[in-house]
KELUM-612251 format. One line per field, with one value per residue: residue number from 0; residue in one letter; x, y, z of N, C-alpha, C, CB in turn. Coordinates in nm, 3 decimals. Glycine has a CB too. Layout:
num: (NUM_...)
residuo: (A_...)
n.xx: (X_...)
n.yy: (Y_...)
n.zz: (Z_...)
ca.xx: (X_...)
ca.yy: (Y_...)
ca.zz: (Z_...)
c.xx: (X_...)
c.yy: (Y_...)
c.zz: (Z_...)
cb.xx: (X_...)
cb.yy: (Y_...)
cb.zz: (Z_...)
***
This chain:
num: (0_1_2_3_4_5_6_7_8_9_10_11_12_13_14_15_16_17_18_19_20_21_22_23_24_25_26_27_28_29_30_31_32_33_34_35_36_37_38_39_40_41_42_43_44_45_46_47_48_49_50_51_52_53_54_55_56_57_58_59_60_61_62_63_64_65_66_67_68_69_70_71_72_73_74_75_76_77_78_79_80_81_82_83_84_85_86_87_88)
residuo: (X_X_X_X_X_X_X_X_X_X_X_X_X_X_X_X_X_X_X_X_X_X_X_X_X_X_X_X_X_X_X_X_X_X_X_X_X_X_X_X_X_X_X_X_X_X_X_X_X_X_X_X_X_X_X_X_X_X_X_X_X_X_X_X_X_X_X_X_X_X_X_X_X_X_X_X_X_X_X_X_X_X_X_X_X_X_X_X_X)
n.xx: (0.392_0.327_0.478_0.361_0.487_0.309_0.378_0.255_0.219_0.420_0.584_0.293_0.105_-0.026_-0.300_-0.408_-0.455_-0.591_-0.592_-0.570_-0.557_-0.395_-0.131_-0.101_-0.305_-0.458_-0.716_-0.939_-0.934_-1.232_-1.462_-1.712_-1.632_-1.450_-1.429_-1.594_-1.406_-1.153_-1.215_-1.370_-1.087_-0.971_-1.114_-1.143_-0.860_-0.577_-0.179_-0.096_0.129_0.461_0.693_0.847_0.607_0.392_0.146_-0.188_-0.257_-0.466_-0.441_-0.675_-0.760_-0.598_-0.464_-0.617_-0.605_-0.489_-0.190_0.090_0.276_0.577_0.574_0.737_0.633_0.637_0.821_0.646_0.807_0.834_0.949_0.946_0.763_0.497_0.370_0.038_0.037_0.286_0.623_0.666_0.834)
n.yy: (1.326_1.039_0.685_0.397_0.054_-0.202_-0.510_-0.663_-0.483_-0.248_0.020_0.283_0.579_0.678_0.726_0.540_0.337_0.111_0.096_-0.221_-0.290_-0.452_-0.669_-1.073_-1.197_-1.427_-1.625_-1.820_-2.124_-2.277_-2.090_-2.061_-2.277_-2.102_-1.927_-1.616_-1.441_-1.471_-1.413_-1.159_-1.060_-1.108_-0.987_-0.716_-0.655_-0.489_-0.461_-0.229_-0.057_0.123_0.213_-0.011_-0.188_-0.422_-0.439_-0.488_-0.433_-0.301_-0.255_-0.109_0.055_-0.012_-0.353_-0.458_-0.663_-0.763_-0.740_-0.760_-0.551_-0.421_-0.169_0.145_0.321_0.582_0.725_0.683_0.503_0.273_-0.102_-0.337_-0.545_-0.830_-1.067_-1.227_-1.527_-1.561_-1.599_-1.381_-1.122)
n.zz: (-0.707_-0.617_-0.734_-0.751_-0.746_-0.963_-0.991_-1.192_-1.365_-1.350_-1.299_-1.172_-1.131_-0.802_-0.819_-0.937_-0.792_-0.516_-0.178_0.060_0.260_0.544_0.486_0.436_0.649_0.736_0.682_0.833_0.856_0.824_0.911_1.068_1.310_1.455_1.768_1.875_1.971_1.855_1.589_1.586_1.623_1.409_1.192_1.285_1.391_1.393_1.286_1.257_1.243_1.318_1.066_0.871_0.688_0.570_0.333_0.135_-0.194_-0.493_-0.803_-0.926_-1.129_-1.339_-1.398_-1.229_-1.057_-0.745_-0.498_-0.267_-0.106_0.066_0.224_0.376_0.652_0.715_0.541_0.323_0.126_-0.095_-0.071_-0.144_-0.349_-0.399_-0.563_-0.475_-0.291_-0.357_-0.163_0.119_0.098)
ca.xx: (0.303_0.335_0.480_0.332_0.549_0.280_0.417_0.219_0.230_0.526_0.555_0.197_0.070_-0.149_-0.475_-0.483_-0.469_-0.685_-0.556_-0.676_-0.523_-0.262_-0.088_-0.071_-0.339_-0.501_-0.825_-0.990_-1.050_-1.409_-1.476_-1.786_-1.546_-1.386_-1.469_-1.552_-1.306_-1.068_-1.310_-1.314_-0.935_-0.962_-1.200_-1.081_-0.741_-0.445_-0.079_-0.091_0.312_0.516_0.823_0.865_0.491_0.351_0.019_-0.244_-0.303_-0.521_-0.428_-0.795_-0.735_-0.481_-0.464_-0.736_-0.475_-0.418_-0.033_0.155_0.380_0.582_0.597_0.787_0.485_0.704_0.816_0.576_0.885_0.797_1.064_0.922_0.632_0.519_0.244_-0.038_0.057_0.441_0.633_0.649_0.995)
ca.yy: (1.212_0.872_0.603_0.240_-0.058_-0.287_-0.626_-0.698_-0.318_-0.171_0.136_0.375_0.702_0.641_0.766_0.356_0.198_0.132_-0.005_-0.288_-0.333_-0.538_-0.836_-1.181_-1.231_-1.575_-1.651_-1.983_-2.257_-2.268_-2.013_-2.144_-2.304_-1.970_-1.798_-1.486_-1.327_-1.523_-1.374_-1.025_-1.036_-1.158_-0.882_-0.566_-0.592_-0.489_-0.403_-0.043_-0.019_0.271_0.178_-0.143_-0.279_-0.516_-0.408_-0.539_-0.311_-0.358_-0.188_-0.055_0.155_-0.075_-0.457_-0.499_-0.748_-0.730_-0.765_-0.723_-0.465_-0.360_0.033_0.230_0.429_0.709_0.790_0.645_0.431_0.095_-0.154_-0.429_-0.604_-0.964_-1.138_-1.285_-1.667_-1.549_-1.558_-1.270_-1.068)
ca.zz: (-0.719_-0.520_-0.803_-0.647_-0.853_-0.994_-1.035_-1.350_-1.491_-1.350_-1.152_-1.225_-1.038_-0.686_-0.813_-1.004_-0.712_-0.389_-0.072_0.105_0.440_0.620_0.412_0.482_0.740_0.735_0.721_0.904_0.704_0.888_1.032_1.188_1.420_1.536_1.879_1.850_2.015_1.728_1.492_1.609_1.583_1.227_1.142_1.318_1.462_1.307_1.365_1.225_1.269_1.231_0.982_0.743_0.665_0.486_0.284_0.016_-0.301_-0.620_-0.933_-0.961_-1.267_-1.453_-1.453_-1.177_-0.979_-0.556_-0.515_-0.148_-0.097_0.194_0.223_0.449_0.669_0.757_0.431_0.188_0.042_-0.146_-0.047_-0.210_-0.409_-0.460_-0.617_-0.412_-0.324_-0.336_-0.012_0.164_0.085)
c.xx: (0.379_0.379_0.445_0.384_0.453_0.369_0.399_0.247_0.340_0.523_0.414_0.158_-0.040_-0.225_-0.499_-0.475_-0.591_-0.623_-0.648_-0.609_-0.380_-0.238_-0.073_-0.143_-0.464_-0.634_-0.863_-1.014_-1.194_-1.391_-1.615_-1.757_-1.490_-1.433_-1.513_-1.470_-1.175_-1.103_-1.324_-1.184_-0.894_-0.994_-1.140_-0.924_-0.644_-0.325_-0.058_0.071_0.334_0.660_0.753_0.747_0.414_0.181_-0.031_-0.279_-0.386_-0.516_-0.594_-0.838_-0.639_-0.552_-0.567_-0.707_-0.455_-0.247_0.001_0.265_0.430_0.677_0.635_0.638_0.528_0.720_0.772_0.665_0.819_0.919_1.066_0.752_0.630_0.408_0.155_-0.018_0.224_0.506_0.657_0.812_1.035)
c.yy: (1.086_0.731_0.424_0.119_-0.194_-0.400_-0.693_-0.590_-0.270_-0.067_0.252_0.466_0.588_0.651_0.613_0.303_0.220_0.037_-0.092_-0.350_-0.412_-0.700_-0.911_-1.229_-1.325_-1.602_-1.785_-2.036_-2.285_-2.163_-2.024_-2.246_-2.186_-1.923_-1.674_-1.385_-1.339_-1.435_-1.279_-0.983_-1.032_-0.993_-0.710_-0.534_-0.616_-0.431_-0.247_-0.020_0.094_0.175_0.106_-0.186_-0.350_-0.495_-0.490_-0.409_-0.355_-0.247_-0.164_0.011_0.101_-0.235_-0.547_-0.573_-0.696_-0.794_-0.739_-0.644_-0.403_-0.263_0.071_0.308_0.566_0.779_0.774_0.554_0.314_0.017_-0.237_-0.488_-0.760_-1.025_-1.203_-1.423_-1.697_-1.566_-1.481_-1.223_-1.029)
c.zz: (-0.678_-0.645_-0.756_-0.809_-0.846_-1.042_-1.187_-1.424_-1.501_-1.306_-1.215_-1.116_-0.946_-0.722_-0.880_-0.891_-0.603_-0.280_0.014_0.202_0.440_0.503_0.486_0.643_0.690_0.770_0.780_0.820_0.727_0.984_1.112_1.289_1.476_1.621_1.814_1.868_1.882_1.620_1.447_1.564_1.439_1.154_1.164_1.371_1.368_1.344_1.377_1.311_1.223_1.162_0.885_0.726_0.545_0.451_0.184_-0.061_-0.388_-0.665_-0.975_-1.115_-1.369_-1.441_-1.295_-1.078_-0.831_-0.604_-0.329_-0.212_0.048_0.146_0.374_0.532_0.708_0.653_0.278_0.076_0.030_-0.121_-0.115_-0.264_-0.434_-0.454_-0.523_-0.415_-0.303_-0.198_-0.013_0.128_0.234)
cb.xx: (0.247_0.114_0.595_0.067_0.724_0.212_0.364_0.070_0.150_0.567_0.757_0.075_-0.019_-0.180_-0.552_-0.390_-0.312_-0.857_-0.490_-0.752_-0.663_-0.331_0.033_0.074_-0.349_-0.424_-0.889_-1.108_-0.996_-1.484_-1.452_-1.865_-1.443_-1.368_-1.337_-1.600_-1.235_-1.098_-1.399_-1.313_-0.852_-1.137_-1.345_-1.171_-0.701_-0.465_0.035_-0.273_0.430_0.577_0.950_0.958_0.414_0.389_0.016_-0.370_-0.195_-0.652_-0.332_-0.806_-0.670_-0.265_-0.282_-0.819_-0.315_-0.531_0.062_0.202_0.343_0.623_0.410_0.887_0.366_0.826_0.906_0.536_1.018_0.759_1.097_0.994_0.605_0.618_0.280_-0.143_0.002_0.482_0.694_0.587_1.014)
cb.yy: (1.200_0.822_0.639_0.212_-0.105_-0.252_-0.694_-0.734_-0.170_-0.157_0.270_0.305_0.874_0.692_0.941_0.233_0.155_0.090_0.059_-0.370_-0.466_-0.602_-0.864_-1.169_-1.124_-1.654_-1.622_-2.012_-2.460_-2.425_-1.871_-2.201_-2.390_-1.867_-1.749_-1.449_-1.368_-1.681_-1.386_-1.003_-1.143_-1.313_-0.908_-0.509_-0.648_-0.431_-0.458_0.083_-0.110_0.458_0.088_-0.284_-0.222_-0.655_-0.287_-0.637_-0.245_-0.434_-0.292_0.037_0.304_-0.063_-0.500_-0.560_-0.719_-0.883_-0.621_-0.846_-0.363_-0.450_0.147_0.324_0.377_0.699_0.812_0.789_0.415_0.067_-0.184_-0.508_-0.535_-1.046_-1.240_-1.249_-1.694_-1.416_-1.597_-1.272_-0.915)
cb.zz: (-0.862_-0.435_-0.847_-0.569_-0.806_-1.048_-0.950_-1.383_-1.456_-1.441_-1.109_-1.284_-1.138_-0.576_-0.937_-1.135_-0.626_-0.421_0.015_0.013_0.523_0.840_0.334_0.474_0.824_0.822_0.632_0.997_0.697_0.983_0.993_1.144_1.383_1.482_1.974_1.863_2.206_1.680_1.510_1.733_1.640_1.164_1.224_1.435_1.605_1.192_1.321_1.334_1.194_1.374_1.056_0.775_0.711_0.555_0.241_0.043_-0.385_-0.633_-1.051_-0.866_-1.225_-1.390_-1.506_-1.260_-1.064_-0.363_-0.654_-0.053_-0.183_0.324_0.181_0.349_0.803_0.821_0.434_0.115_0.082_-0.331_0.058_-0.137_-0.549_-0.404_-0.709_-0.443_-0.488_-0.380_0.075_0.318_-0.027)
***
């Protein structure tokens, strides 16, 4: 079993969590100013790397909380975690 290190909880099994994509991508401050092609990009494109990446999680099943974490994608390693708002490690 997969241990993912909540920030607020502390390390709990995968089945509490739910992933929620790529960390640290920026939304428009209006986005009724945005192209669409800007827009599109926002919406669907992502780096999908192989190695070191930087994800969003929420503790679904524990303290309800999104957190960043960048996980290894090769070998499912956690390298690091850090609070939403934090800088990036």
């Amino acid at each position: 079993m997969l241990l993912i290190p909540c920030p607020y909880c502390g390390p709990r099994p995968e089945i509490e969590f739910s992933y929620g994509g790529e960390a640290h991508i920026a939304r428009a401050a209006d986005p009724r100013r945005v192209d669409d092609a800007a827009w599109t990009s926002f919406l669907y494109l992502r780096s999908n790397r192989r190695g070191d990446h930087a994800e969003r999680w929420r503790h679904a099943h524990g303290c309800g909380r999104f957190f960043n974490v960048v996980r290894n994608t090769n070998s499912d390693h956690f390298l690091a975690t850090d609070k939403i708002g934090e800088p990036r490690p």
